[in-house]
N, CA, C and O atoms as CSV, one atom per row, in Angstrom:
chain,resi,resn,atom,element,x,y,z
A,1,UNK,N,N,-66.197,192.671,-72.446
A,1,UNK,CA,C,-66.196,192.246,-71.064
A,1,UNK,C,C,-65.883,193.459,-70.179
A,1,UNK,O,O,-64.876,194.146,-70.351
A,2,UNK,N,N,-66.826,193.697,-69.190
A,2,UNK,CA,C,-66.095,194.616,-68.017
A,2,UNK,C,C,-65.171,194.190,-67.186
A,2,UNK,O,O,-64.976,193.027,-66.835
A,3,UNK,N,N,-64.419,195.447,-66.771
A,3,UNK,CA,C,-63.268,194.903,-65.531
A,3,UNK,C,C,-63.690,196.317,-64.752
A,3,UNK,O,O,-64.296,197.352,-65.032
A,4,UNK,N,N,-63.038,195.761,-63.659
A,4,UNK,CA,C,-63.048,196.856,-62.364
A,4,UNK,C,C,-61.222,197.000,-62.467
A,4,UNK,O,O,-60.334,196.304,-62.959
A,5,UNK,N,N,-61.270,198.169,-61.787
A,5,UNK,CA,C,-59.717,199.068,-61.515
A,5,UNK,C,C,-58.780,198.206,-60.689
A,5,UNK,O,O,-57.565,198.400,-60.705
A,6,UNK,N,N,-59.438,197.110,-59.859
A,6,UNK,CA,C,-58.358,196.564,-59.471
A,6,UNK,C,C,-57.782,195.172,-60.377
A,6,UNK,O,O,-56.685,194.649,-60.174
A,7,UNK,N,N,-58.946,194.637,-61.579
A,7,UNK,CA,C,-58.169,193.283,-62.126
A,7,UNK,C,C,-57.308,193.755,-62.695
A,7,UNK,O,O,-57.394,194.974,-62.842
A,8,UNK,N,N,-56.130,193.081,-63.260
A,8,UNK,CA,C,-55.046,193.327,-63.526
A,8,UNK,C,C,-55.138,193.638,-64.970
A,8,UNK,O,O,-56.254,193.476,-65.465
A,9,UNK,N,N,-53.927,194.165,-65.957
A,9,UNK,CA,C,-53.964,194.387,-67.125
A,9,UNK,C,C,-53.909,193.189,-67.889
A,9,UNK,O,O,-53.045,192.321,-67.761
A,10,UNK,N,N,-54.986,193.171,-68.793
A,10,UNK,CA,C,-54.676,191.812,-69.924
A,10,UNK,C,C,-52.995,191.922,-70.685
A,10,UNK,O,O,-52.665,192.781,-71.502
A,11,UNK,N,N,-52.214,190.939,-70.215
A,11,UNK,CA,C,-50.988,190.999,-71.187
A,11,UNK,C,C,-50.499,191.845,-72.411
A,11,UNK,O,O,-49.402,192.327,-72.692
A,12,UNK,N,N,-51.590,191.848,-72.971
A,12,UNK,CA,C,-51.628,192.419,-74.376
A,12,UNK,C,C,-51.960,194.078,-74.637
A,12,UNK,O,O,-51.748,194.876,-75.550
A,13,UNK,N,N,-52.682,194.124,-73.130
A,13,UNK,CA,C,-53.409,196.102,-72.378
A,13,UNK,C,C,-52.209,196.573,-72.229
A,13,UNK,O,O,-51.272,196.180,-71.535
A,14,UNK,N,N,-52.367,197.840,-73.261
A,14,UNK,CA,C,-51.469,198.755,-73.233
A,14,UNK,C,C,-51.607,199.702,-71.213
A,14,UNK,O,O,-52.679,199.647,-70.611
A,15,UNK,N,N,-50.751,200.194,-70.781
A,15,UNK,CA,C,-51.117,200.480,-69.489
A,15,UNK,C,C,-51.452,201.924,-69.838
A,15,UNK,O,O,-51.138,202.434,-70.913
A,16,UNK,N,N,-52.045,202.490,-68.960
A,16,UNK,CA,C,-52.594,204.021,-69.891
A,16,UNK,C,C,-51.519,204.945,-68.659
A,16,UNK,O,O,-50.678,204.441,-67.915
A,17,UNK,N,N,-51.876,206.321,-68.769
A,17,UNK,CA,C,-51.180,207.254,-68.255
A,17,UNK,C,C,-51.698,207.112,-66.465
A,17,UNK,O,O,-52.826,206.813,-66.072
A,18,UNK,N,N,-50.537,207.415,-65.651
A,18,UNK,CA,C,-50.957,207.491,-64.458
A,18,UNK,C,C,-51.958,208.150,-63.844
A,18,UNK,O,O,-52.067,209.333,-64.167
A,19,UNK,N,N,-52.898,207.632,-62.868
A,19,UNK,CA,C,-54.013,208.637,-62.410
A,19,UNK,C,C,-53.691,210.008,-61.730
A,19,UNK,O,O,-53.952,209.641,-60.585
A,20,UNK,N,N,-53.315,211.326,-61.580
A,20,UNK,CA,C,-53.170,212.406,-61.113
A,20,UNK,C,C,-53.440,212.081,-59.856
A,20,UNK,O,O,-54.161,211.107,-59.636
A,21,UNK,N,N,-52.898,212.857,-58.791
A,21,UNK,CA,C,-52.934,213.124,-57.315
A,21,UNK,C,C,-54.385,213.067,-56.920
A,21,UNK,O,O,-54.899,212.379,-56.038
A,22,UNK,N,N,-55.122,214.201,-58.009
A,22,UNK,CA,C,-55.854,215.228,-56.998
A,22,UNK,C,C,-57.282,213.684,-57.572
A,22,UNK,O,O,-58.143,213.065,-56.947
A,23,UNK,N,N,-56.892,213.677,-58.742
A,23,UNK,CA,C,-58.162,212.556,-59.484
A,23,UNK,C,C,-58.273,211.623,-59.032
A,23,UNK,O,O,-59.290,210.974,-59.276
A,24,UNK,N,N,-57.066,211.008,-57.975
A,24,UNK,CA,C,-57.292,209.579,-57.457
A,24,UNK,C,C,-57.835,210.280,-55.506
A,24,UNK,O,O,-58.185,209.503,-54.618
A,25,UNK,N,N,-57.755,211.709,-55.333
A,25,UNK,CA,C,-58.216,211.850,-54.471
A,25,UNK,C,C,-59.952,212.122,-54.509
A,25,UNK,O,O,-60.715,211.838,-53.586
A,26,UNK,N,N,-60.207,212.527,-55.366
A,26,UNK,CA,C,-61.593,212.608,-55.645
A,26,UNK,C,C,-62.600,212.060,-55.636
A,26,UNK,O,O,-63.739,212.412,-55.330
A,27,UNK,N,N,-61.797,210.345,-56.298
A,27,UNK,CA,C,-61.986,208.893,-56.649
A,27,UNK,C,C,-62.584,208.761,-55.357
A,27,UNK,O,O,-63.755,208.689,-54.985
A,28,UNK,N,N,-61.184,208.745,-54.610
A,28,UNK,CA,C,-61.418,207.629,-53.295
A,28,UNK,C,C,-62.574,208.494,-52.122
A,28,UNK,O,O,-63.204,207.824,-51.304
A,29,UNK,N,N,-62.704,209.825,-52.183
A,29,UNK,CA,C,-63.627,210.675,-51.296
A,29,UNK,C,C,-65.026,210.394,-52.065
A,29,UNK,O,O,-65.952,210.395,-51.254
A,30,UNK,N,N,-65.493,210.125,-53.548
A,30,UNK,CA,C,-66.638,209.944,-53.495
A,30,UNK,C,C,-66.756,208.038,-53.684
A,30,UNK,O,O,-67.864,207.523,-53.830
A,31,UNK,N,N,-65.691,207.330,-53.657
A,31,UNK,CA,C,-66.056,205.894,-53.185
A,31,UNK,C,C,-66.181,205.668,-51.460
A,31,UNK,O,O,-66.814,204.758,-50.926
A,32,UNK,N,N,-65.344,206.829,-50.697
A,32,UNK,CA,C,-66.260,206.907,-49.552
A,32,UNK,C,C,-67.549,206.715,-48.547
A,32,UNK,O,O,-67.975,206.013,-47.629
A,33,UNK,N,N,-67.942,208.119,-49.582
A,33,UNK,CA,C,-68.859,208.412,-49.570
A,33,UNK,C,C,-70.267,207.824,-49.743
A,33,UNK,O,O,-71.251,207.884,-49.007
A,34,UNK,N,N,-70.083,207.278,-50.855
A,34,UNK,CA,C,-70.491,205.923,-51.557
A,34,UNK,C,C,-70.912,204.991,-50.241
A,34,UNK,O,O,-72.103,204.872,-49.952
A,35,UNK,N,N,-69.953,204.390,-49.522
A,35,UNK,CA,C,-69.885,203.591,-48.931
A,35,UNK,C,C,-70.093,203.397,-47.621
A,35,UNK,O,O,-70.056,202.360,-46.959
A,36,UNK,N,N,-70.384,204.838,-47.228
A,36,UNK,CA,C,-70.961,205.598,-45.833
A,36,UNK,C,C,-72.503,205.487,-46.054
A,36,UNK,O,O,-73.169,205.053,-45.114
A,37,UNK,N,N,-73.230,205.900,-47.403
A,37,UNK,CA,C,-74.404,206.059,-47.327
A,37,UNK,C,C,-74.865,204.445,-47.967
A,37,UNK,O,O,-76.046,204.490,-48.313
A,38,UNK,N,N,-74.454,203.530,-48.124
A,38,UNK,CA,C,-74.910,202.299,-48.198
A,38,UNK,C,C,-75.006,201.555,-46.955
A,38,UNK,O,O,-75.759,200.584,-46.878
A,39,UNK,N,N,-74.055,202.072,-45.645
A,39,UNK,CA,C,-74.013,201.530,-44.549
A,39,UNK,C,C,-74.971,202.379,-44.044
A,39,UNK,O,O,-75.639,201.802,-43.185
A,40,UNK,N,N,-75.332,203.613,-44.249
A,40,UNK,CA,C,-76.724,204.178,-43.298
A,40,UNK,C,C,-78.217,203.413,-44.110
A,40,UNK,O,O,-79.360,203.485,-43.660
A,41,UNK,N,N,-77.845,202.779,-45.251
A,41,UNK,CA,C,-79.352,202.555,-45.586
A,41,UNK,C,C,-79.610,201.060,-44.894
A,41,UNK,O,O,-80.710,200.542,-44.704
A,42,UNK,N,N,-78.438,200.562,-44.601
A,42,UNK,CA,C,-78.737,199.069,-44.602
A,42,UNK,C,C,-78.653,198.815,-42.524
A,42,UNK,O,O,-78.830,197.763,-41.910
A,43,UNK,N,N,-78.417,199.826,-42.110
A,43,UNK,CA,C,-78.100,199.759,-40.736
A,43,UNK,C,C,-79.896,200.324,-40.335
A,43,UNK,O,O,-80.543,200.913,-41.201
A,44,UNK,N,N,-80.482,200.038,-38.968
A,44,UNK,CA,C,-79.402,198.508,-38.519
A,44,UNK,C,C,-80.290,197.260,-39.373
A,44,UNK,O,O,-81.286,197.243,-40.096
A,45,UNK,N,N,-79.294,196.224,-38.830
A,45,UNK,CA,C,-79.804,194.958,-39.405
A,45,UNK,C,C,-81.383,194.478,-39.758
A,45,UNK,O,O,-82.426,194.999,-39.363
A,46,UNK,N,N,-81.236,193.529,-40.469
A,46,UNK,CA,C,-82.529,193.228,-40.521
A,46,UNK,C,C,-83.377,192.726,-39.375
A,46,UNK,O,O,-84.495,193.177,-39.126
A,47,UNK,N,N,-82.788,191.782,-38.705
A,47,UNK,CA,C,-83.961,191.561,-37.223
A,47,UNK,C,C,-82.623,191.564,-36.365
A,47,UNK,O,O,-81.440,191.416,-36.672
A,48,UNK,N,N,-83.321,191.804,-35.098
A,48,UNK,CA,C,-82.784,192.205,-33.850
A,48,UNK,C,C,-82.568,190.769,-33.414
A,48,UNK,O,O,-83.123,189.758,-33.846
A,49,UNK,N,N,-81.604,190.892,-32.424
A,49,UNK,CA,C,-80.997,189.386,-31.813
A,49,UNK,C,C,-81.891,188.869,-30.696
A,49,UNK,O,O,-82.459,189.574,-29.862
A,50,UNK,N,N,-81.925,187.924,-30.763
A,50,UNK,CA,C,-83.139,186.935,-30.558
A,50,UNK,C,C,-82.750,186.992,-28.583
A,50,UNK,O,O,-81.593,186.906,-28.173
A,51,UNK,N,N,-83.651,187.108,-27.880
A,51,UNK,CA,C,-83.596,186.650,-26.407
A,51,UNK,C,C,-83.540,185.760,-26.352
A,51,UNK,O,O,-82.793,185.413,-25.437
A,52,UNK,N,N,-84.314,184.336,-27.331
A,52,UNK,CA,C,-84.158,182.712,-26.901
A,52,UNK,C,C,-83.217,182.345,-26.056
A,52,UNK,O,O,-82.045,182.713,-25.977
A,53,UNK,N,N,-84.030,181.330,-25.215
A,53,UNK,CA,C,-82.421,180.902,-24.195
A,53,UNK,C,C,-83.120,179.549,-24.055
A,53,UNK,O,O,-84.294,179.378,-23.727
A,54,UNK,N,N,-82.276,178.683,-24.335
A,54,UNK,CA,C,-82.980,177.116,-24.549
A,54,UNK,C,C,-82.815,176.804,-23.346
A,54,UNK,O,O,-82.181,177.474,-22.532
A,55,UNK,N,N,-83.463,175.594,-23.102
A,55,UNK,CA,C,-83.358,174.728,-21.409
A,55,UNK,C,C,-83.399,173.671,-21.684
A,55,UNK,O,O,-83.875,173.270,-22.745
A,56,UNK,N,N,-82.916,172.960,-20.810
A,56,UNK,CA,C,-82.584,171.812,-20.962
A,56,UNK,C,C,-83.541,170.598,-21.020
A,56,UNK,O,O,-84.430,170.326,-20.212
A,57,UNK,N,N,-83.073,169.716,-22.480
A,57,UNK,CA,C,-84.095,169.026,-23.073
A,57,UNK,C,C,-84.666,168.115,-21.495
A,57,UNK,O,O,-83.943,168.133,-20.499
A,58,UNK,N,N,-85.813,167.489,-21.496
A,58,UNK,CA,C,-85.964,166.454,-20.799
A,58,UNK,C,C,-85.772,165.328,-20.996
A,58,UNK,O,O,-85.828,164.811,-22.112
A,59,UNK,N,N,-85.397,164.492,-19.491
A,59,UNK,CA,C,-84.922,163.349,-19.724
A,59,UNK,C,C,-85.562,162.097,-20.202
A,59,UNK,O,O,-84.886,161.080,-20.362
């Protein structure tokens, strides 16, 4: 089974050695990064906001 870094340790998971300074800085500058160029691919939105302006049904 996969896990990601934030689920917690299975009870039984030994905890491993702490992540280094510079390695958890590295981490987080290319999950950044990461996350800068997923917002330039997906920007802008898919359709533009609509002018519609309803009026009032008839009576």
């Amino acid at each position: 089974m996969t896990r990601d870094r934030k689920d917690p340790p299975e009870p039984t998971e030994a905890r491993g050695i702490p992540e280094p300074a510079h390695v958890r800085e590295q981490r987080k500058e290319h999950e950044s990064q990461n996350q800068d160029e997923a917002l330039e691919e997906t920007f802008p939105a898919s359709d533009p906001v609509s002018p519609f302006i309803p009026t009032k049904a008839p009576d």
